[in-house]
Chimera marker file (.cmm) of the C-alpha trace (Angstrom):
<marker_set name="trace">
<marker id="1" x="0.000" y="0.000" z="0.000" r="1" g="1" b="0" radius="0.5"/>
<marker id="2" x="2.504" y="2.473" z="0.941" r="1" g="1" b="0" radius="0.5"/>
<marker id="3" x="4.744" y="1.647" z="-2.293" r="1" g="1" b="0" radius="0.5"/>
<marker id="4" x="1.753" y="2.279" z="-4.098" r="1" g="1" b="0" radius="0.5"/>
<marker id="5" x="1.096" y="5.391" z="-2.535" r="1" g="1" b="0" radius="0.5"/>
<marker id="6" x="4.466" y="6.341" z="-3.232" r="1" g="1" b="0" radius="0.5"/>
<marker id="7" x="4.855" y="5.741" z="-6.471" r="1" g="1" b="0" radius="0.5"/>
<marker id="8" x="1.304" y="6.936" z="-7.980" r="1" g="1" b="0" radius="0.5"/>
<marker id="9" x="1.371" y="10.078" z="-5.907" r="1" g="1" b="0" radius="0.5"/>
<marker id="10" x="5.423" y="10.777" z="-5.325" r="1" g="1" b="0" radius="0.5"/>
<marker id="11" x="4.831" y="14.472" z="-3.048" r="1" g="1" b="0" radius="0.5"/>
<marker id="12" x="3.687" y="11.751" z="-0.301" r="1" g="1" b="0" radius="0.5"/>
<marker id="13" x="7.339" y="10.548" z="-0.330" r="1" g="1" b="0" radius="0.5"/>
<marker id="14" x="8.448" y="13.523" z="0.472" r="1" g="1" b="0" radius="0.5"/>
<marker id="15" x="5.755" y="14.597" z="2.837" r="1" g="1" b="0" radius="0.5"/>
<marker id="16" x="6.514" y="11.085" z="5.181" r="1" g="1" b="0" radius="0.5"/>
<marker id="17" x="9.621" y="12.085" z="5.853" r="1" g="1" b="0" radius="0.5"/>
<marker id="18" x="8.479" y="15.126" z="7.704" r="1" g="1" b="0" radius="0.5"/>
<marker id="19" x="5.864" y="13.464" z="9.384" r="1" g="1" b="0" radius="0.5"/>
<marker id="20" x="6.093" y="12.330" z="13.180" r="1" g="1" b="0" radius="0.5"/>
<marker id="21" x="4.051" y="9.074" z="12.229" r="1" g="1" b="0" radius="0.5"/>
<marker id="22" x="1.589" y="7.565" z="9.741" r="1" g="1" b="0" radius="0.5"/>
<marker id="23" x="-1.362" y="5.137" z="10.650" r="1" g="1" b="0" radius="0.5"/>
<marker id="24" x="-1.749" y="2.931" z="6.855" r="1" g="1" b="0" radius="0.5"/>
<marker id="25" x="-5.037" y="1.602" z="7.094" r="1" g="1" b="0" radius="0.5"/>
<marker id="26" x="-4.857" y="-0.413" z="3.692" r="1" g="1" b="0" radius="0.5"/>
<marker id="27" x="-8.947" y="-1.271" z="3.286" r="1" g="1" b="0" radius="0.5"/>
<marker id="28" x="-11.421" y="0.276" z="4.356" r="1" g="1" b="0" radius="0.5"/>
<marker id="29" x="-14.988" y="-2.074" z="3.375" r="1" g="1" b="0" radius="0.5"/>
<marker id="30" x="-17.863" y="1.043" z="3.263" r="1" g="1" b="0" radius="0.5"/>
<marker id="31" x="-21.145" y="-0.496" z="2.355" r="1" g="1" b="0" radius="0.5"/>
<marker id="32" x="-24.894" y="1.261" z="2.459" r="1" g="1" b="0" radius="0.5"/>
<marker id="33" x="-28.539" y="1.000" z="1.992" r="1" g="1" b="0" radius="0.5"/>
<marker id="34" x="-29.952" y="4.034" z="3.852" r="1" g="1" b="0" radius="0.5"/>
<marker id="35" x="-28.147" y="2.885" z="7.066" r="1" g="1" b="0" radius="0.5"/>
<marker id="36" x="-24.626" y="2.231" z="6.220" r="1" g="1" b="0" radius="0.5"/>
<marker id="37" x="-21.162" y="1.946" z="7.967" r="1" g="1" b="0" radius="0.5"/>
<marker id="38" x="-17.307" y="1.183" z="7.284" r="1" g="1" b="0" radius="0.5"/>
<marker id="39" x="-14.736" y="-0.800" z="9.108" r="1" g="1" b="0" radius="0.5"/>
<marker id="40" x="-10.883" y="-1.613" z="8.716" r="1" g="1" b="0" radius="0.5"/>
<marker id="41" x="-8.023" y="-1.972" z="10.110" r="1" g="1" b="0" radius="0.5"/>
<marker id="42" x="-4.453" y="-1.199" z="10.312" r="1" g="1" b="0" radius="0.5"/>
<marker id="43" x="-0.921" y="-0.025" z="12.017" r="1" g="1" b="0" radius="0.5"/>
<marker id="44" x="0.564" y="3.172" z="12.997" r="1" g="1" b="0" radius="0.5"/>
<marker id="45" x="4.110" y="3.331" z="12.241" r="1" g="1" b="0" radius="0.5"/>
<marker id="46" x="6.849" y="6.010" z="13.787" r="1" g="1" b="0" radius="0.5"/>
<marker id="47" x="10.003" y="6.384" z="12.374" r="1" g="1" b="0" radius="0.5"/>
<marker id="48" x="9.021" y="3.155" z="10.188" r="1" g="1" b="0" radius="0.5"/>
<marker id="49" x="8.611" y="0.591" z="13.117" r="1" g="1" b="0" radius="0.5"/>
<marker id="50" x="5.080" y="-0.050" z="13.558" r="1" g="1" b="0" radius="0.5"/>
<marker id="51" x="4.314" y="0.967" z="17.016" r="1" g="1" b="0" radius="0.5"/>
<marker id="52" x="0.665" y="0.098" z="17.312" r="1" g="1" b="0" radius="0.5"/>
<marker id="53" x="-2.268" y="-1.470" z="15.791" r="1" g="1" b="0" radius="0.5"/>
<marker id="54" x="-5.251" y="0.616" z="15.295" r="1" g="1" b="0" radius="0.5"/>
<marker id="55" x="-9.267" y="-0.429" z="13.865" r="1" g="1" b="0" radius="0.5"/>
<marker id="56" x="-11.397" y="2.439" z="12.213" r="1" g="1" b="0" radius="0.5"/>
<marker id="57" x="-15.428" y="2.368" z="11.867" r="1" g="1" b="0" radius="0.5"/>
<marker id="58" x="-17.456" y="4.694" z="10.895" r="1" g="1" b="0" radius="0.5"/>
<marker id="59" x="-21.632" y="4.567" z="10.753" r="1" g="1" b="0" radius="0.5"/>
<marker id="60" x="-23.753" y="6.510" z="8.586" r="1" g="1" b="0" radius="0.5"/>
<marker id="61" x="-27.071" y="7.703" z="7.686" r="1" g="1" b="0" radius="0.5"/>
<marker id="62" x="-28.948" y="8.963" z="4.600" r="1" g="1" b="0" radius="0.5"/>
<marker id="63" x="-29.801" y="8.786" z="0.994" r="1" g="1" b="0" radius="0.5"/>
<marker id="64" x="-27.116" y="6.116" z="0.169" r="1" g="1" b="0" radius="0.5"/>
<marker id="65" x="-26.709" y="2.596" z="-1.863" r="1" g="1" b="0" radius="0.5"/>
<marker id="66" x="-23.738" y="0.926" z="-3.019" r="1" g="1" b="0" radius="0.5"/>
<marker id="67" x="-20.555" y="-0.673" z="-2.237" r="1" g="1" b="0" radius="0.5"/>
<marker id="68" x="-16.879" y="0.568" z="-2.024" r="1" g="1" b="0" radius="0.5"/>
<marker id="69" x="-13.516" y="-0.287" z="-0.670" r="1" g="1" b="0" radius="0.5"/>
<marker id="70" x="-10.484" y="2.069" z="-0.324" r="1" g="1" b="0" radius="0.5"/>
<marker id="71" x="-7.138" y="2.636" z="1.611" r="1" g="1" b="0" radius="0.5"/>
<marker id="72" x="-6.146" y="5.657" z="3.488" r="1" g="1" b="0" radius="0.5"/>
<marker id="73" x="-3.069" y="7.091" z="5.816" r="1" g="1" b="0" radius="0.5"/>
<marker id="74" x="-3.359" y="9.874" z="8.226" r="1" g="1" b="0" radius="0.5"/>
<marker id="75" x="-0.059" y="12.019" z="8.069" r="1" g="1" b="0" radius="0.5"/>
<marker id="76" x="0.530" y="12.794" z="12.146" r="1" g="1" b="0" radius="0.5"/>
<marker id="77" x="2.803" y="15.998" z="10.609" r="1" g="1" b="0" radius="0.5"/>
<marker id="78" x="3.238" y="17.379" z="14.775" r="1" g="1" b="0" radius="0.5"/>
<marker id="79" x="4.156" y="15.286" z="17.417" r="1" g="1" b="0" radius="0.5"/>
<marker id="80" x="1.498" y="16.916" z="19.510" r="1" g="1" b="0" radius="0.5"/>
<marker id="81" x="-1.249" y="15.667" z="17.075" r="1" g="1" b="0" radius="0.5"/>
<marker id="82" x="0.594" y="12.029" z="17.373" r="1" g="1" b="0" radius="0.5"/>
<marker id="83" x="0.538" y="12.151" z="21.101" r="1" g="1" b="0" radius="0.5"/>
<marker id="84" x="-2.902" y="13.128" z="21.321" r="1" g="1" b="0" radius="0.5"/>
<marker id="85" x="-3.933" y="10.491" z="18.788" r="1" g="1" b="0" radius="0.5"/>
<marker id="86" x="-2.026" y="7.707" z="20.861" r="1" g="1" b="0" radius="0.5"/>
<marker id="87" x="-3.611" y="8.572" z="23.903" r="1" g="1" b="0" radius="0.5"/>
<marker id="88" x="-7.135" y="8.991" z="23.202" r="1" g="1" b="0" radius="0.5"/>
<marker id="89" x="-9.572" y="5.983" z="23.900" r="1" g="1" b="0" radius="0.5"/>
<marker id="90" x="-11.264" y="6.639" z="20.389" r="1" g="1" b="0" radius="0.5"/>
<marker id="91" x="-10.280" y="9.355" z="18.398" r="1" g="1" b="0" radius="0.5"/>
<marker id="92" x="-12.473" y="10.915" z="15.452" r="1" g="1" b="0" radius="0.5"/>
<marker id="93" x="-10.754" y="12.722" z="12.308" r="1" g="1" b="0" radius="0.5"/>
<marker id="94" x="-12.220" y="16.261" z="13.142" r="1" g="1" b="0" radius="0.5"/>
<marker id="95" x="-11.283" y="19.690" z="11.710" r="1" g="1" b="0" radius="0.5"/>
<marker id="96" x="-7.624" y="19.751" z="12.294" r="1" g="1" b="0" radius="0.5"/>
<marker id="97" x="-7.321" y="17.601" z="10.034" r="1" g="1" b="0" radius="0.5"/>
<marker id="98" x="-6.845" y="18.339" z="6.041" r="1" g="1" b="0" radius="0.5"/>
<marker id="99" x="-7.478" y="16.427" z="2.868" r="1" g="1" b="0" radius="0.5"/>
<marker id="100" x="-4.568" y="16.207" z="-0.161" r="1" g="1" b="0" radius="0.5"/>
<marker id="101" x="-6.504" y="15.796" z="-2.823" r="1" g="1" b="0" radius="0.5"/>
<marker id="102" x="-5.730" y="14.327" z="-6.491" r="1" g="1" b="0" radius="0.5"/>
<marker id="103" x="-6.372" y="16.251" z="-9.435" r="1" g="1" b="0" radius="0.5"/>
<marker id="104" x="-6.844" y="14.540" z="-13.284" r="1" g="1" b="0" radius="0.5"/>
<marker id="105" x="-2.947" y="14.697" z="-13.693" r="1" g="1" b="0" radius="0.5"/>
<marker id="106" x="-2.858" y="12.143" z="-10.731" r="1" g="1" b="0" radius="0.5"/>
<marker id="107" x="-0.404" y="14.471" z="-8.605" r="1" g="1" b="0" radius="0.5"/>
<marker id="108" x="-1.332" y="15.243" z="-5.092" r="1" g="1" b="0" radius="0.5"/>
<marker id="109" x="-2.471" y="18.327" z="-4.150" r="1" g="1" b="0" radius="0.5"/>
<marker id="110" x="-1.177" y="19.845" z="-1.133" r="1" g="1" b="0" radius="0.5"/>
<marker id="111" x="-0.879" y="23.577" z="-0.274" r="1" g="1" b="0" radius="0.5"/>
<marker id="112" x="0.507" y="25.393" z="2.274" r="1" g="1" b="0" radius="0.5"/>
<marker id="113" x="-2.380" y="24.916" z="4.746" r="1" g="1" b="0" radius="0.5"/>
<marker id="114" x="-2.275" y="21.486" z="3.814" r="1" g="1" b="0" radius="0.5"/>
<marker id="115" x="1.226" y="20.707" z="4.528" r="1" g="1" b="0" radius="0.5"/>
<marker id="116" x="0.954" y="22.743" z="8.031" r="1" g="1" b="0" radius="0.5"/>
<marker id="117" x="-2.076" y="20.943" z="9.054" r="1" g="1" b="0" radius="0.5"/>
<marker id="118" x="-0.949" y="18.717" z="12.263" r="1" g="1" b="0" radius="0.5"/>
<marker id="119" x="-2.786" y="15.886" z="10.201" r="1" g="1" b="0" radius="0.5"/>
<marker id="120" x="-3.218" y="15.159" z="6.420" r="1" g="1" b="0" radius="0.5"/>
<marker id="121" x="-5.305" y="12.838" z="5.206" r="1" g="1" b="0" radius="0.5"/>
<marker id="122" x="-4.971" y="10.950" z="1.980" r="1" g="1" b="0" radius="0.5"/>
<marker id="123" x="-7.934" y="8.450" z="0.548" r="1" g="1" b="0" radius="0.5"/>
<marker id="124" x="-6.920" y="6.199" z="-2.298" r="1" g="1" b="0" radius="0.5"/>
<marker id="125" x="-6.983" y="3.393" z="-4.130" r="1" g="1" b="0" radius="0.5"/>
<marker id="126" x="-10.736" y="3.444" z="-4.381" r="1" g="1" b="0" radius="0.5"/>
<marker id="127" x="-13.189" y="0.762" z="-6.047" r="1" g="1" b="0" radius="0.5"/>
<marker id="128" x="-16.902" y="0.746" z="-5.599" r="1" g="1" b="0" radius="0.5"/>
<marker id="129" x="-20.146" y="2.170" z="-6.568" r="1" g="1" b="0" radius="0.5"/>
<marker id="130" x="-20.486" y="4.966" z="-3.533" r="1" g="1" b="0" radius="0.5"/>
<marker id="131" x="-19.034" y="8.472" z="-4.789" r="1" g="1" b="0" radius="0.5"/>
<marker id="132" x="-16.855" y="10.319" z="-2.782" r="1" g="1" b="0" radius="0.5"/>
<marker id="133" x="-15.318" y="8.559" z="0.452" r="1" g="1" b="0" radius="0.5"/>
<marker id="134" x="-14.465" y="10.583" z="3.005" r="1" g="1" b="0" radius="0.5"/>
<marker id="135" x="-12.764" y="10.149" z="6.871" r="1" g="1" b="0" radius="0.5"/>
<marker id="136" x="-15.147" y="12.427" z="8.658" r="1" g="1" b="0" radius="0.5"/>
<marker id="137" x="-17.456" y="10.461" z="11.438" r="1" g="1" b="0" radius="0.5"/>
<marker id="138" x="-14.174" y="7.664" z="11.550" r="1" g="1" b="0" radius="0.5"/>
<marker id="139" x="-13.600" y="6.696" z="15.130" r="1" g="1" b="0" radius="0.5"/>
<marker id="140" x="-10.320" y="5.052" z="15.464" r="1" g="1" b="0" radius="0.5"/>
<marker id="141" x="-9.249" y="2.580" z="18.529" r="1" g="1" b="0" radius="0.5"/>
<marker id="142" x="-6.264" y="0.937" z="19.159" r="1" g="1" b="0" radius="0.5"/>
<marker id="143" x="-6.085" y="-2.875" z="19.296" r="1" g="1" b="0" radius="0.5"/>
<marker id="144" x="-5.133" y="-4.010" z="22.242" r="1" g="1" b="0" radius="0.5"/>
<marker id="145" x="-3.119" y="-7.630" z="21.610" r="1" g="1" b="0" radius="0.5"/>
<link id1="1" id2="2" r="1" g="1" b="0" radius="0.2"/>
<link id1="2" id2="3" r="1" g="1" b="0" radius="0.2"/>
<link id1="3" id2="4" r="1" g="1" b="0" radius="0.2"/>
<link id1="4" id2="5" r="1" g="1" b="0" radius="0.2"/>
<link id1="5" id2="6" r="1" g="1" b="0" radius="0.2"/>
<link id1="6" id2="7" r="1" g="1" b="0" radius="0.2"/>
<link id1="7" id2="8" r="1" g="1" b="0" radius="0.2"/>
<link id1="8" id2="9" r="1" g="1" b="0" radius="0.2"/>
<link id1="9" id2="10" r="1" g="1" b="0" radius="0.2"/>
<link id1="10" id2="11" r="1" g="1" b="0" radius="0.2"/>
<link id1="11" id2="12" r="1" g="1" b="0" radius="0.2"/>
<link id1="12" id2="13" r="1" g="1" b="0" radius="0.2"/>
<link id1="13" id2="14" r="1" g="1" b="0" radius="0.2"/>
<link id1="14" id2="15" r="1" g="1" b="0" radius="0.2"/>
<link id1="15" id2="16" r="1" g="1" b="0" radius="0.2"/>
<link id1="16" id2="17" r="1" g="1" b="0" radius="0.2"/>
<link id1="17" id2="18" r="1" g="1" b="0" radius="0.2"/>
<link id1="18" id2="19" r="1" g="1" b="0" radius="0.2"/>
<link id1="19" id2="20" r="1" g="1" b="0" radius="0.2"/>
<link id1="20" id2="21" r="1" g="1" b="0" radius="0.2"/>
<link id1="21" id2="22" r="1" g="1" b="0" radius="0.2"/>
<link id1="22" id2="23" r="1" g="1" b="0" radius="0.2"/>
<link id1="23" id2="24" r="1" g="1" b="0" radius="0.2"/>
<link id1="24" id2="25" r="1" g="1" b="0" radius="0.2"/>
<link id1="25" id2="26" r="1" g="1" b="0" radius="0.2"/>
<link id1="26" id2="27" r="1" g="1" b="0" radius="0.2"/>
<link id1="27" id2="28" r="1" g="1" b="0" radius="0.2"/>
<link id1="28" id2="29" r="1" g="1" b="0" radius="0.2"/>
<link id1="29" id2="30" r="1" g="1" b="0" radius="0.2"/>
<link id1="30" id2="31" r="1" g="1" b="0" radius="0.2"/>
<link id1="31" id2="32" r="1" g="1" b="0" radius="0.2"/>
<link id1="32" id2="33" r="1" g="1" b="0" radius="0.2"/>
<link id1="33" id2="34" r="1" g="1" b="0" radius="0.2"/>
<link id1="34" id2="35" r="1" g="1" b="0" radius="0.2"/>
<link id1="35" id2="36" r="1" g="1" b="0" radius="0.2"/>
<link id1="36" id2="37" r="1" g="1" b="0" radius="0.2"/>
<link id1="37" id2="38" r="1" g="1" b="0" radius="0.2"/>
<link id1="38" id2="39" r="1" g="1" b="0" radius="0.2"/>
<link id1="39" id2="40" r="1" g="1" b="0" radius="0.2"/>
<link id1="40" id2="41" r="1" g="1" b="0" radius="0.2"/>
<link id1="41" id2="42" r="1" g="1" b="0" radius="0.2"/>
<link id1="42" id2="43" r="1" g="1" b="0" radius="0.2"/>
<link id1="43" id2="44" r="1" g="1" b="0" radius="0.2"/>
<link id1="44" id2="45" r="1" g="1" b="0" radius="0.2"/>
<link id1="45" id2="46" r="1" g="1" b="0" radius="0.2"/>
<link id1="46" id2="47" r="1" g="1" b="0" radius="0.2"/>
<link id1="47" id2="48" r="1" g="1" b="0" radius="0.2"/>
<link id1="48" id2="49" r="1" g="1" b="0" radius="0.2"/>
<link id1="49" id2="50" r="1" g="1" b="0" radius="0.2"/>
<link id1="50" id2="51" r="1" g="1" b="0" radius="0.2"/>
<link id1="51" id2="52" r="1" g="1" b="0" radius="0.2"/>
<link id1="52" id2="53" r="1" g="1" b="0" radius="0.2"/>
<link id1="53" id2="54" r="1" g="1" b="0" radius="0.2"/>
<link id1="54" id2="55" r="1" g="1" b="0" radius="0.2"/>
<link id1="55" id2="56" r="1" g="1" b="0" radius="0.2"/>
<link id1="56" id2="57" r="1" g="1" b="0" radius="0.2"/>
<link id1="57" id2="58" r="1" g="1" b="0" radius="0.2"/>
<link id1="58" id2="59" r="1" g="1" b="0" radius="0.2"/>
<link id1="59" id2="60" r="1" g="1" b="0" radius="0.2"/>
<link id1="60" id2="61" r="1" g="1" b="0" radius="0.2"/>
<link id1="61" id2="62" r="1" g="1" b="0" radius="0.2"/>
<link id1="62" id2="63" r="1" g="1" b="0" radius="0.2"/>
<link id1="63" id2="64" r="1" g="1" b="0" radius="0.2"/>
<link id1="64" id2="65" r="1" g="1" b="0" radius="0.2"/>
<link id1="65" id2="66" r="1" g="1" b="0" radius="0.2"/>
<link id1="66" id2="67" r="1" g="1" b="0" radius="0.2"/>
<link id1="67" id2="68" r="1" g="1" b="0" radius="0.2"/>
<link id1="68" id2="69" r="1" g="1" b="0" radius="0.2"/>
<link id1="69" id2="70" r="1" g="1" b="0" radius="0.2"/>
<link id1="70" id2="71" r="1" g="1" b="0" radius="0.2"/>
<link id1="71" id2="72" r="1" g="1" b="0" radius="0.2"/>
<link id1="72" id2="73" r="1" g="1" b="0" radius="0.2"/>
<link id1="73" id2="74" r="1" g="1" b="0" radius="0.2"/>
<link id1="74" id2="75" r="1" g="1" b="0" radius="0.2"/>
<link id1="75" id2="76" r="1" g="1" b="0" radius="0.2"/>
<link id1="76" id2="77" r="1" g="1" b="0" radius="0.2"/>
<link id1="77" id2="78" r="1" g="1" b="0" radius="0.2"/>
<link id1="78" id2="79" r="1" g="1" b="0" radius="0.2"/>
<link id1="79" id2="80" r="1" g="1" b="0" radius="0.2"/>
<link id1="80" id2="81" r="1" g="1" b="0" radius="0.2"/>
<link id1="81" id2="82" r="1" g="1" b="0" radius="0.2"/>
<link id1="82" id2="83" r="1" g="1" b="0" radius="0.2"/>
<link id1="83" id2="84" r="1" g="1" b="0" radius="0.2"/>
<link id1="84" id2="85" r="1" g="1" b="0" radius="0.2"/>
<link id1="85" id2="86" r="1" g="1" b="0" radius="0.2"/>
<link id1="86" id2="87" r="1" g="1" b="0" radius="0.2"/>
<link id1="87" id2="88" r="1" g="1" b="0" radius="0.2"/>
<link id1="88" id2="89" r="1" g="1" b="0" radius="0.2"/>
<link id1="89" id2="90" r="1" g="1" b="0" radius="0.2"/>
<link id1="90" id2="91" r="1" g="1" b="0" radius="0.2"/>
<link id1="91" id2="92" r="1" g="1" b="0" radius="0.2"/>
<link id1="92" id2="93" r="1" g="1" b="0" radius="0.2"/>
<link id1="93" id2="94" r="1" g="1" b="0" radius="0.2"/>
<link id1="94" id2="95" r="1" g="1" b="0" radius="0.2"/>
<link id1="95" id2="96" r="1" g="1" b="0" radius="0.2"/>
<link id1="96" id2="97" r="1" g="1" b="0" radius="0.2"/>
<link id1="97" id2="98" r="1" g="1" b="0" radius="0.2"/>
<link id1="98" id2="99" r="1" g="1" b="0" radius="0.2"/>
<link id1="99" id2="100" r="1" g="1" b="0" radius="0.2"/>
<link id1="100" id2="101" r="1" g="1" b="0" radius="0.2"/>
<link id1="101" id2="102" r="1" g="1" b="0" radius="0.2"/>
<link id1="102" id2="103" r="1" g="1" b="0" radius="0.2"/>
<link id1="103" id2="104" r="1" g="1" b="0" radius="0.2"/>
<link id1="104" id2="105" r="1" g="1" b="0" radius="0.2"/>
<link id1="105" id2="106" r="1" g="1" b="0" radius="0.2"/>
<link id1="106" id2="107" r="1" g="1" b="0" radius="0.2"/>
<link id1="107" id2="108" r="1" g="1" b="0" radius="0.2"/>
<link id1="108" id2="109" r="1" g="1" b="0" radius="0.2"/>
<link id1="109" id2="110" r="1" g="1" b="0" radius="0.2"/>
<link id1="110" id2="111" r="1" g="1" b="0" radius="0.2"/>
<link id1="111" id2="112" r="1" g="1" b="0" radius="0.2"/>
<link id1="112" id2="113" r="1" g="1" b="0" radius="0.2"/>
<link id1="113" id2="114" r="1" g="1" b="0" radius="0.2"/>
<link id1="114" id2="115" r="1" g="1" b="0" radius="0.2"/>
<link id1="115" id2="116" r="1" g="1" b="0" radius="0.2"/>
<link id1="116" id2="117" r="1" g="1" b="0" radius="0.2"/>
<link id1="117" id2="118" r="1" g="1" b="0" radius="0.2"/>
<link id1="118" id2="119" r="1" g="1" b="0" radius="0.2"/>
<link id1="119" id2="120" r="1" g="1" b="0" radius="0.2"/>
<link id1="120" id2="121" r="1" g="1" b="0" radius="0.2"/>
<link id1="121" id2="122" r="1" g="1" b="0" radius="0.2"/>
<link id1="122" id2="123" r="1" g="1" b="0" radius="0.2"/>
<link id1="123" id2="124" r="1" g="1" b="0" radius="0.2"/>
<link id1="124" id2="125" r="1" g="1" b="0" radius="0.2"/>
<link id1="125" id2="126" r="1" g="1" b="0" radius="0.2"/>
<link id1="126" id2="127" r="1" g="1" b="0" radius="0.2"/>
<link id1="127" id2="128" r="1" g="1" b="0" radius="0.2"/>
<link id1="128" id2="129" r="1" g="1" b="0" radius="0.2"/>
<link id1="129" id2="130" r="1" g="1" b="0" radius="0.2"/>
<link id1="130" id2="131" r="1" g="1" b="0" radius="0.2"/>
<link id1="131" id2="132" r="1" g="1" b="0" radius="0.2"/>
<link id1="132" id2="133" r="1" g="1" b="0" radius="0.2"/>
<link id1="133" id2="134" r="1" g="1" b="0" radius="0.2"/>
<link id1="134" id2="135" r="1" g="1" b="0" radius="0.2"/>
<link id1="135" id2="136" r="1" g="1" b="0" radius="0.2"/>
<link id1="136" id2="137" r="1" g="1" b="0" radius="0.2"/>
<link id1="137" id2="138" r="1" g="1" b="0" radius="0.2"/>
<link id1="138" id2="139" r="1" g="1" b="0" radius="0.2"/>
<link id1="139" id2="140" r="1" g="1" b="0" radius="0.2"/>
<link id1="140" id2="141" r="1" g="1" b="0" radius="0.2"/>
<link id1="141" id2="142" r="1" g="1" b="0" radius="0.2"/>
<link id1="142" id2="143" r="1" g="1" b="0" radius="0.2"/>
<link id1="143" id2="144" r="1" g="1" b="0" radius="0.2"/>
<link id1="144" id2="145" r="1" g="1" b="0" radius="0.2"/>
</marker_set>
């Protein structure tokens, strides 16, 4: 997942070396009729030992129907926003954190808020009938072995 990251979107490269850890969850099942909900799993690394293993769900409501599947990292860029994350007993993507998007020329987006956000959020890889995933309403707990 990360290789693939890496190599369709190369400013992600770049941007992982600056960040202070990144939680790869590499699929994410989404699935809806009306009442729908997502659920994955995966590992936060720091300094590329994974440190940490970490499940994400998410439950939603509303005029939906369909199917998808999709990976996704969340870029801790501070170490405050790391800390924060690895203490929490469930913590929800909320508004400090920013989406990189990709435009048609399959580059990454990222501006200057972006890249100063204390978390960036990338969504990729996605297959699946239900337009336009997105992290918001994801609570995240740690897996305790």
């Amino acid at each position: 997942m990360r290789d693939f990251l890496y190599s369709r979107y190369p400013n992600t490269q770049d941007l992982s070396t600056k960040a202070a850890g990144i939680l790869w969850m590499p699929l994410i099942t989404e699935a809806g009729f009306g009442i729908g909900g997502s659920y994955g799993r995966g590992a936060l690394r720091v300094n590329d030992v994974t440190v940490d293993y970490y499940s994400a769900a998410q439950a939603t409501f509303g005029l939906q129907i369909g199917a998808q599947q999709y990976a996704h990292a969340l870029f801790f860029m501070t170490e405050p926003a790391l800390a924060d994350f690895r203490s929490s007993a469930g913590w929800a993507v909320g508004a400090d954190a920013k989406y990189a998007l990709n435009d048609q020329g399959e580059t990454v987006l990222t501006d200057t808020t972006t890249v100063l956000a204390p978390v960036v959020a990338f969504v990729f890889g996605q297959a699946g009938l239900i337009v336009g995933a997105t992290l918001e309403g994801t609570k995240y707990n740690r897996i305790i072995p």
